[in-house]
Each structure stands twice: as structure tokens, then as C-alpha cells.
C-alpha positions as CSV (number, residue, x, y, z in Angstrom):
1,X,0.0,11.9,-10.4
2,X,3.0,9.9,-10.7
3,X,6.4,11.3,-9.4
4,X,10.2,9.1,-9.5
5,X,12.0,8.9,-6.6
6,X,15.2,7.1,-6.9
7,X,14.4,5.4,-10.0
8,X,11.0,4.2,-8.9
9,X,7.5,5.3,-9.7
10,X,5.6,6.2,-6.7
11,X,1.6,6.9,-6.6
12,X,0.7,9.6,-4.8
13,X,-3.4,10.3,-4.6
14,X,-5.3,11.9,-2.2
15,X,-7.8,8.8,-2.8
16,X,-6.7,5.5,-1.2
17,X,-5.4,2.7,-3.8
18,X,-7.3,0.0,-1.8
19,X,-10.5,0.3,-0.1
20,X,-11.2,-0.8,3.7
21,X,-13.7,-3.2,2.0
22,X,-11.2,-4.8,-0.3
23,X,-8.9,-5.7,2.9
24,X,-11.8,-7.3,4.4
25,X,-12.1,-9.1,0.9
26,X,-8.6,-10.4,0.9
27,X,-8.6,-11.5,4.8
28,X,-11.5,-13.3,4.5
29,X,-9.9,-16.0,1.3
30,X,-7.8,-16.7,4.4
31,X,-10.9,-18.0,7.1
32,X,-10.5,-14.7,8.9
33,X,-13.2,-12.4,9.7
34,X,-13.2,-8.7,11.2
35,X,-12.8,-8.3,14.8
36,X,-12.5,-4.2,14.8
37,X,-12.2,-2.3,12.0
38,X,-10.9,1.6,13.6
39,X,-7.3,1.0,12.7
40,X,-7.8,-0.1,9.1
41,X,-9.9,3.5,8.5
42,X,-7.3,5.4,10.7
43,X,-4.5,3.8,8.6
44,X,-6.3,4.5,5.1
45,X,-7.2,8.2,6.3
46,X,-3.6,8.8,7.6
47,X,-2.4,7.5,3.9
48,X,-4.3,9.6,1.9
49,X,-2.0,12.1,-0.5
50,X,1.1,10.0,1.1
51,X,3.7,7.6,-1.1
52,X,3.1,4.7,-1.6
53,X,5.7,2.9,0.8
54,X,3.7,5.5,3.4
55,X,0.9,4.5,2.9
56,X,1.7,0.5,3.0
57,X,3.5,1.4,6.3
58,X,0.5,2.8,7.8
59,X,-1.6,-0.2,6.9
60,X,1.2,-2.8,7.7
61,X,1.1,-1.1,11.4
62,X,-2.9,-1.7,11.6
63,X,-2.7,-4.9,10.6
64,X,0.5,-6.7,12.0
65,X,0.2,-5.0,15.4
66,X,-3.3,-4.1,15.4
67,X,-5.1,-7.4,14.6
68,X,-7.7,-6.4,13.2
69,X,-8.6,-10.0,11.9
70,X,-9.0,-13.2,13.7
71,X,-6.9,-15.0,12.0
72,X,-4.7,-14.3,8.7
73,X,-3.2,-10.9,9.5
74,X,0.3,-11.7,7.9
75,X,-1.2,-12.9,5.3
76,X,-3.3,-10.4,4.8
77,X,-0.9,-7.4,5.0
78,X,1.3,-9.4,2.4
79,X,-1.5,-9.7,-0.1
80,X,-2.6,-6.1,0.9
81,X,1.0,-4.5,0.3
82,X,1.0,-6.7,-3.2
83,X,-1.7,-5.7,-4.5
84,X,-1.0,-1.7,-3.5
85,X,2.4,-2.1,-5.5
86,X,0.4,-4.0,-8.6
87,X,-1.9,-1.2,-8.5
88,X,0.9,1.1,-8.7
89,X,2.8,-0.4,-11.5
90,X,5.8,-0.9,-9.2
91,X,6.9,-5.1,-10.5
92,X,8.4,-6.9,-7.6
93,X,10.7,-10.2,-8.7
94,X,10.4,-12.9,-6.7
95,X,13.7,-12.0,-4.7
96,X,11.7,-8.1,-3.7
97,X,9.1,-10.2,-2.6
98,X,11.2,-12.9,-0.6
99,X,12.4,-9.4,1.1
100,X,9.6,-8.1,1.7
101,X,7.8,-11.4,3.5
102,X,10.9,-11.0,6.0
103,X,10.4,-7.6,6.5
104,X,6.5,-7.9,7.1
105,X,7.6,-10.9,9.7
106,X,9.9,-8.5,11.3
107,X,7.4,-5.9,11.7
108,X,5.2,-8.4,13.2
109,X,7.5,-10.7,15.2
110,X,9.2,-7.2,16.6
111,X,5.4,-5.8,17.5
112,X,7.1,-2.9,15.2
113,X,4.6,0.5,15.5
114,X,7.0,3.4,14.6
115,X,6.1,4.4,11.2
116,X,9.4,5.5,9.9
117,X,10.8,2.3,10.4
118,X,7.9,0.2,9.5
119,X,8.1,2.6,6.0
120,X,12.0,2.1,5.3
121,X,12.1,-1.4,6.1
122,X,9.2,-2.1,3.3
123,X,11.3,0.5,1.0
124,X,14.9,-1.3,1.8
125,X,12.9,-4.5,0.8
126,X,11.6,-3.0,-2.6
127,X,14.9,-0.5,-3.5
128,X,17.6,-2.1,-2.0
129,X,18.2,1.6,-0.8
């Protein structure tokens, strides 16, 4: 089902968009390998039937403060959030995307875990709003 909010399409499924699997997939075209994987499965199970800036805050929060991943884990949550937009039909231009590399290096640099935030600063990168 897809609803507008503010002029953009957001996904909302009680099914995840990206599987824990396909993380793991993405992480590991970067040398890294899986350390633990509880926060990825907590962060997809919190996500489920949530928007779609939700549901990339969730798993920005596993990965950037939870390491999961020996090595890679910015990269890895930028490829991740990517490829949920993609998958959601939401285009990013190369400015969104400049945006929302600084956000994730916030998140991470700031050891960021309140969701809220973590959510509008990925939605300020993308909206502008």
C-alpha cells in the first residue's frame, strides 16, 4: 500500500523491504563480515508496518551504533538506506544523497540512538522538510 505524505510516496508493508540476509550481502562487497546479528532482526522486526524513513531509522541505529559488522558499517547503512528508497520508488539526486551521507556520518560520529531524531534527520535529508 502506498500512501503521500508531503508530496512523497512512502511504503508502508507489514513485510520488510530488505531482508537480514541481503544486509549481510551488501556488508560483505565491503570485506566485512558479521560479528552479531540481534540488532539487525530487532531493527527489521521493529520496522515492520512502519514508513519508510522509520524503518531506515531503525536500521541506521543497528548498524551505525550497533556494529554489527567488522568493518564497513557506514558503508553499509548507506547502501542499505539506498537501496530501501530504490525499492520504494522514492529517486534521490545526487544533492539528497550528498545529504544524506552527512546525515548518516552524524548519526554515527554523534553515537546517535534516539529514533526520532535518527528518523527526521534521514527525512530532512530526503524532504528538505
Amino acid at each position: 500500500m502506498f500512501i503521500y505524505s508531503n508530496y512523497v510516496k512512502i511504503y508502508m508493508n507489514p513485510e520488510y523491504i530488505i531482508t537480514k540476509d541481503q544486509i549481510r550481502a551488501i556488508n560483505e562487497e565491503y570485506g566485512g563480515s558479521l560479528r552479531t546479528d540481534a540488532e539487525i532482526e530487532t531493527a527489521l522486526d521493529l520496522g515492520k508496518g512502519k514508513s519508510v524513513y522509520r524503518k531506515i531509522a531503525y536500521l541506521l541505529r543497528a548498524i551505525l551504533v550497533g556494529h554489527p559488522f567488522t568493518d564497513g558499517n557506514k558503508r553499509t547503512a548507506l547502501i542499505v538506506a539506498l537501496t530501501i528508497f530504490e525499492k520504494c520508488q522514492i529517486e534521490l539526486n545526487e544533492e539528497k544523497k550528498e545529504k544524506l551521507v552527512a546525515e548518516i556520518t552524524k548519526i554515527a560520529t554523534e553515537n546517535q540512538t534516539d529514533i526520532n531524531r535518527i528518523e527526521r534527520l534521514v527525512k530532512y535529508a530526503i524532504t528538505g522538510n
